[in-house]
C-alpha positions, 0 to 999 in steps of 0.5 A: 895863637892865631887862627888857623887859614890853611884848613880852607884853602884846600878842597876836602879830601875823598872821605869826606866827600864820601862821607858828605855823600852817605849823609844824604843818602843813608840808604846806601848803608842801611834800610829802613827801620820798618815798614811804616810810614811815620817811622824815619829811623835806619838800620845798618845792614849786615853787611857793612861795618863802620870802623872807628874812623869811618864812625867818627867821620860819618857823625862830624859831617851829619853834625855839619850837614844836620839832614832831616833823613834821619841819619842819626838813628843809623849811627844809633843803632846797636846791631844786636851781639856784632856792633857794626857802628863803632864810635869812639868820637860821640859829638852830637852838639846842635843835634836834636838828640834824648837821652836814649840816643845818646845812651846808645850811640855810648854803646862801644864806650867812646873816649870823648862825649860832646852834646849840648841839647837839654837831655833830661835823664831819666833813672835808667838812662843815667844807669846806661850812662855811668856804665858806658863813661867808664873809658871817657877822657873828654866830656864837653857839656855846653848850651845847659838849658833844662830845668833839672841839673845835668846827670840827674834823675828828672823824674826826682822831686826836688828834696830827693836831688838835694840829698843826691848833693850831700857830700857823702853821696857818691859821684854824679858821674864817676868817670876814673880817667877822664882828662878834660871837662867842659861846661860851658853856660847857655848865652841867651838862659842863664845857668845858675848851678848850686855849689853842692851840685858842682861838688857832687859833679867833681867829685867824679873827675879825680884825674882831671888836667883840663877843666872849663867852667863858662858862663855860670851865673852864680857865685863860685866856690873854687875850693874844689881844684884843691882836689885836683893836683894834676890841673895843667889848663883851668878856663873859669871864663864870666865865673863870679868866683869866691876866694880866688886866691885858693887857686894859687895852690894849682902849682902844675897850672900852664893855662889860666883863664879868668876872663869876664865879657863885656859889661854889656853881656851881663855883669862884671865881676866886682873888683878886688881890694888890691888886684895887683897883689892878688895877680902876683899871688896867684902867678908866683904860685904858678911857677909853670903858667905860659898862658893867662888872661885876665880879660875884663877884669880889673887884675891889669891894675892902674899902670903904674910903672914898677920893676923887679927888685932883682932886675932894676932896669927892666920895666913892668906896666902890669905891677902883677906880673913883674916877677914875669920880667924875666921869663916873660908869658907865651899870652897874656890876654887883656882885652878890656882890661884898658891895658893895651896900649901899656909897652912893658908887658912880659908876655910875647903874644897880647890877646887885647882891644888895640890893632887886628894882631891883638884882636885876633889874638883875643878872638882865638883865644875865646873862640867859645865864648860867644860875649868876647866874640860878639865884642871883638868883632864888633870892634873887628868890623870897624877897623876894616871899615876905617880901612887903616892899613888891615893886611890880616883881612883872610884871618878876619874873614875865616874868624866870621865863618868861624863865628857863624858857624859856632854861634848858630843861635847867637842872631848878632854875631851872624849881622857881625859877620855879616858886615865883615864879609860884605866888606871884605868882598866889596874890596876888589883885590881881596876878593880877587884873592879868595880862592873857589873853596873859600867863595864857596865857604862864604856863600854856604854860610850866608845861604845858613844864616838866611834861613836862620834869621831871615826877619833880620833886616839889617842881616838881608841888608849886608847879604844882598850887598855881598851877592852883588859882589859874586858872579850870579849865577855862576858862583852859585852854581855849586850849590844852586838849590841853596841860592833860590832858597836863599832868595825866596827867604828874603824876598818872603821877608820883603813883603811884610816889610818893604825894604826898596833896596834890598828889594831891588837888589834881590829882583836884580840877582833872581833876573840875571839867574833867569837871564843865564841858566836854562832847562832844569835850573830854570824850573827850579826856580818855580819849584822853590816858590820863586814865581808866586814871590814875584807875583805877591810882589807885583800885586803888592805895588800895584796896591800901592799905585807904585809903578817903577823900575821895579815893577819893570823888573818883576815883570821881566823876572816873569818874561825870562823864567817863564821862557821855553819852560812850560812849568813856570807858565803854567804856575803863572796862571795857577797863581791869577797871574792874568789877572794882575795883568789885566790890572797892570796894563790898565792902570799903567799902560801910558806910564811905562812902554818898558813895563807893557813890553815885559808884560807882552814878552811874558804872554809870549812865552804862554802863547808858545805853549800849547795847552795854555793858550786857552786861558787867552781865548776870552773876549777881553784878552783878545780884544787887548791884544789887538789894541797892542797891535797898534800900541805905538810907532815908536815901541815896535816890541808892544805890537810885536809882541802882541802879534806874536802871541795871536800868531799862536792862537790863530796857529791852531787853526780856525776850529779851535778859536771858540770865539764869535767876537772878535772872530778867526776872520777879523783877528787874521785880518788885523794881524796881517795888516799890523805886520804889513806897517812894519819895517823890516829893517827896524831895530830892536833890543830882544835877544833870542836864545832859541828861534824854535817857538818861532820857526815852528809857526811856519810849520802850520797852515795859517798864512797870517801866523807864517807871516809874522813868523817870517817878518820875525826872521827876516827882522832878526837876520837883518839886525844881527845877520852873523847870530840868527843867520847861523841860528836859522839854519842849525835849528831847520828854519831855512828848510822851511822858508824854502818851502814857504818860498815855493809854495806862496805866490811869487811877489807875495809879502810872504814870499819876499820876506822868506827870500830876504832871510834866505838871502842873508843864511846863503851868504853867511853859509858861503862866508860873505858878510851880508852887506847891502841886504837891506838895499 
């Protein structure tokens, strides 16, 4: 009874991938329905044939997957005198599905139907139904919310459906070889069916050995299982059930569930005169049970210690089950029940509310029943956190998934699950113990939950702990899209309700992405939305008058995504970016040189694209550009970068330079003189992934361009010879150092800057270690 691990631990076999891969591309099996714009549906060519298992397979991971291409209709589509879609497994739970797709994906008559939207049926739909039901063996019904009863004609009034229940009217449903039924109630609308409905529903399942009836809000009338001989497994889980010792005549029974939730969820049942008597009637009258619970429910009695009249000397804590002493139970399930702790219980394995066995235990066996789970992992999520000696921890964390992936509507299990995963992973050794398959496991369904509940604070919380615990970006990298979703949603989240912590969590993470990936990844990160995020965000500190480190941070954000991708430059600008520039250097420029270095970096990153340079060309940015120029003796980068960025500009040449003031002359001079204060030998904290922005000024004809372009180089082969010496010359800038050497006057700055780089490739190109450069 407990839970299954391994089926993660290994990676997905070939056809599921394969399946997985058809999913998103259904145009590879079919074409379009028509040539209309508005019409989403498919048509399998007739060329391909979907046999049973390949059918079955297609559907579990469209189920899984749930595209918006609108595979479902391909799967859907009878194909006219030769079906080429051949179902047996119809399971189109959590699928938006009528009641004439549905009809239609029964079209080969399939052995097992599972769905759980509100299908209302209409009187033709229902006529397609009952003839295509006729080889069904398993019928699962779940999630009941539509106002007219399951199998019914919705279009009756309601006089006209009651006479449908008279007990001489035929079934609702006939289905001569069905095996197991399941209706399982909606958690969040309450299902209240009438006892003549369940009547008329039942009466069809003559053959019956498996029958569920969960979360039925009204009183119950079990009469009918005496219709029912072959029973062998009956769940009647949170049923107020009336007369239940009628089921004592189920001789065949191997599994009973009787079980309530948790007071919280809803109600529970009221307690019978004499539950000891009554669980000993109903297990005597089961000769054949291996399996009972009696979660929640008041059957465990008081725990008084009885023993067998045949067997004195063997004790029962359970006064009901004593006649079990012998033959104990395969599981007994008492979660609840304040029976836990008893040690004479004839059972070998106890679902109960004390230790991870016994919880784990419970979860399995309600592993449907969204109360019990939301209860069990609740106490589940405490006992990890106590930490007391939990050696199960992959169960429980395979549980959450589970959890997650099952109750998809249900916002508190997922915050649950939440907090387990987040523990689990802030554990060194455990999560140095999940393999990749599972990290993948764990990151898919937080990116899922993310964009189901992405207003839950509590759920941003505990998943922004949990990615700090991954390596970002490259465990992400799987499913990269995914992340930067992930991370627009919350941050969307963030700006309506300011949460510092998890705030700068997120900006941190997005930081390091922009940090470590680069080309198509990075422009991503502006496709998903992720630049107009940080910028909603800047202006919304710079409302506040908040100037901290995370407005240094967001501005870094912006420094590195925008580098060598014209794309996010460019969204940047579309977006007011200079504007909120305009306003952050003037109200925070003697607050934070670090926040003014970010900035200049970003401008940049523009100046370095040739188109957008023009949105600098206005008096005001270039006279604050020129104020950076001398920002501080102590903070070379503000000025440096300042520098670089009229290099740029100036590097089109004088006709380009629109402006009269300050002019093409002044703004030469100015920078010529800036760079001319500089020590060469200065250090500096900037990392360069590419030296091409800045080898490609040497290119033009401006010598006060050529000459920041040089300081830059002989600065950065002085600080790190060993990385931007190579760097020089892989990317061709020694090449043109020559040139510039050659052509300036001997003894010019430009020339002696040229042959200090120079000097430095030269010797790291012949395998010296550069040292007394800078004597």
């Amino acid at each position: 009874m407990s839970l299954p691990v391994p089926r993660t631990l290994e990676p997905p076999a070939l056809a599921v991938l394969a399946a997985r891969l058809l999913v998103q591309h259904p145009w590879a099996l079919g074409s379009r329905g028509s040539h209309y714009p508005w019409d989403t549906s498919w048509r399998v060519s007739r060329y391909v044939l979907l046999t049973e298992e390949v059918a079955d397979l297609l559907l579990a991971e469209c189920r899984r997957l749930r595209p918006q291409n609108g595979f479902l209709s391909l799967l859907s589509d009878a194909g006219g005198r030769t079906r080429r879609v051949r179902l047996q497994t119809v399971d189109v739970r959590g699928l938006p599905v009528d009641a004439g797709q549905l009809v239609r994906l029964m079209v080969d008559r399939p052995r097992v139907l599972r769905f759980d939207s509100a299908v209302e049926f209409s009187a033709d739909s229902l006529c397609a139904l009952r003839d295509r039901c006729v080889q069904l063996r398993q019928l699962t019904v779940s999630g009941r919310s539509a106002p007219t009863p399951m199998f019914m004609d919705a279009s009756l009034r309601a006089t006209d459906l009651e006479k449908q229940l008279a007990a001489d009217q035929p079934a609702l449903l006939p289905c001569p070889q069905l095996r197991s039924f399941t209706m399982v109630g909606s958690a969040s609308v309450r299902f209240c069916p009438t006892q003549s409905y369940l009547d008329a529903l039942l009466r069809g399942f003559s053959s019956l050995t498996h029958l569920e009836l969960s979360n039925v809000y009204s009183d119950v009338d079990v009469s009918f299982v005496a219709r029912m001989p072959r029973l062998v497994a009956l769940v009647l889980h949170n049923v107020s059930i009336v007369s239940m010792e009628r089921l004592a005549c189920l001789s065949e029974l191997r599994h009973l569930d009787i079980s309530s939730p948790p007071p919280v969820a809803g109600r529970r049942r009221r307690p019978p005169a004499d539950p000891d008597r009554l669980l000993e009637r109903l297990v005597r009258g089961m000769p054949h049970l291996e399996h009972l619970d009696i979660s929640g429910t008041a059957l465990a009695g008081p725990g008084v210690h009885c023993c067998p009249a045949t067997e004195p000397h063997k004790l029962c804590d359970i006064v009901g089950l004593s006649s079990r002493v012998g033959r104990p139970l395969q599981f007994l399930g008492i979660y609840g029940c304040n029976a836990s702790h008893r040690k004479h219980i004839p059972a070998l394995r106890i679902g109960g509310d004390i230790g991870e066995t016994q919880l784990l235990l419970a979860a399995a066996a309600h592993r449907r029943h969204v109360f019990m789970v939301a209860d069990v992992l609740e106490q589940l999520e405490m006992l990890l956190q106590m930490n007391n000696g939990v050696t199960r921890w992959q169960e429980i964390l395979h549980l959450a998934l589970d959890s997650m992936d099952e109750f998809s509507f249900c916002k508190d299990i997922h915050i649950r699950c939440g907090a387990i995963i987040q523990t689990i992973t802030s554990s060194r050794v455990w999560h140095a113990a999940l393999t990749e398959v599972e990290r993948q496991r764990v990151l898919r369904q937080l990116f899922r939950s993310v964009a189901l509940y992405r207003k839950s604070v509590r759920l941003r919380h505990f998943i922004a702990m949990t990615l700090m615990n991954f390596d970002v970006p490259r465990e992400m990298m799987f499913c990269f899209e995914g992340f930067l979703d992930t991370l627009s949603h919350m941050l969307s989240g963030l700006l309506s309700e300011r949460d510092n912590f998890v705030e700068r969590v997120l900006i941190f993470l997005l930081n390091k992405t922009c940090c470590d990936v680069d080309g198509r990844r990075k422009v991503m990160v502006g496709e998903r939305g992720l630049v107009k995020m940080l910028l909603k965000a800047i202006h919304a500190r710079l409302q506040d008058h908040i100037c901290d480190d995370v407005m240094c941070c967001l501005w870094s954000c912006l420094w590195n995504v925008t580098d060598e991708t014209p794309e996010n430059c460019a969204l940047f600008l579309d977006n007011r970016g200079m504007r909120l520039f305009t306003q952050c250097l003037s109200k925070f420029k003697t607050d934070s040189g670090d926040l003014v270095r970010n900035m200049m970096g970003l401008v940049g990153n523009i100046a370095e694209v040739q188109h957008l340079r023009a949105h600098f060309m206005t008096k005001e940015t270039v006279e604050t550009f020129l104020r950076l120029l001398n920002y501080s003796s102590a903070d070379l980068e503000i000025s440096y970068h300042a520098a670089g960025v009229l290099s740029n500009m100036l590097s089109d040449g004088p006709a380009a330079w629109t402006l009269s003031e300050p002019g093409c002359v002044e703004v030469s001079a100015r920078l010529e003189r800036a760079v001319r204060g500089w020590n060469v030998m200065a250090e500096r904290s900037i990392n360069y992934r590419s030296l091409a922005p800045i080898i490609r000024l040497l290119r033009c004809d401006v010598p006060e361009s050529q000459l920041w372009a040089a300081w830059a180089l002989a600065n950065l082969t002085q600080a790190v010879p060993e990385r931007y010496g190579r760097m020089v010359e892989e990317e061709g800038g020694a090449r043109l150092l020559r040139l510039v050497a050659a052509a300036g006057d001997q003894g010019s700055y430009l020339v002696r800057l040229a042959q200090l780089c120079l000097g430095t490739v030269d010797r790291y190109r012949d395998g010296g270690d550069g040292d007394g450069l800078a004597a």
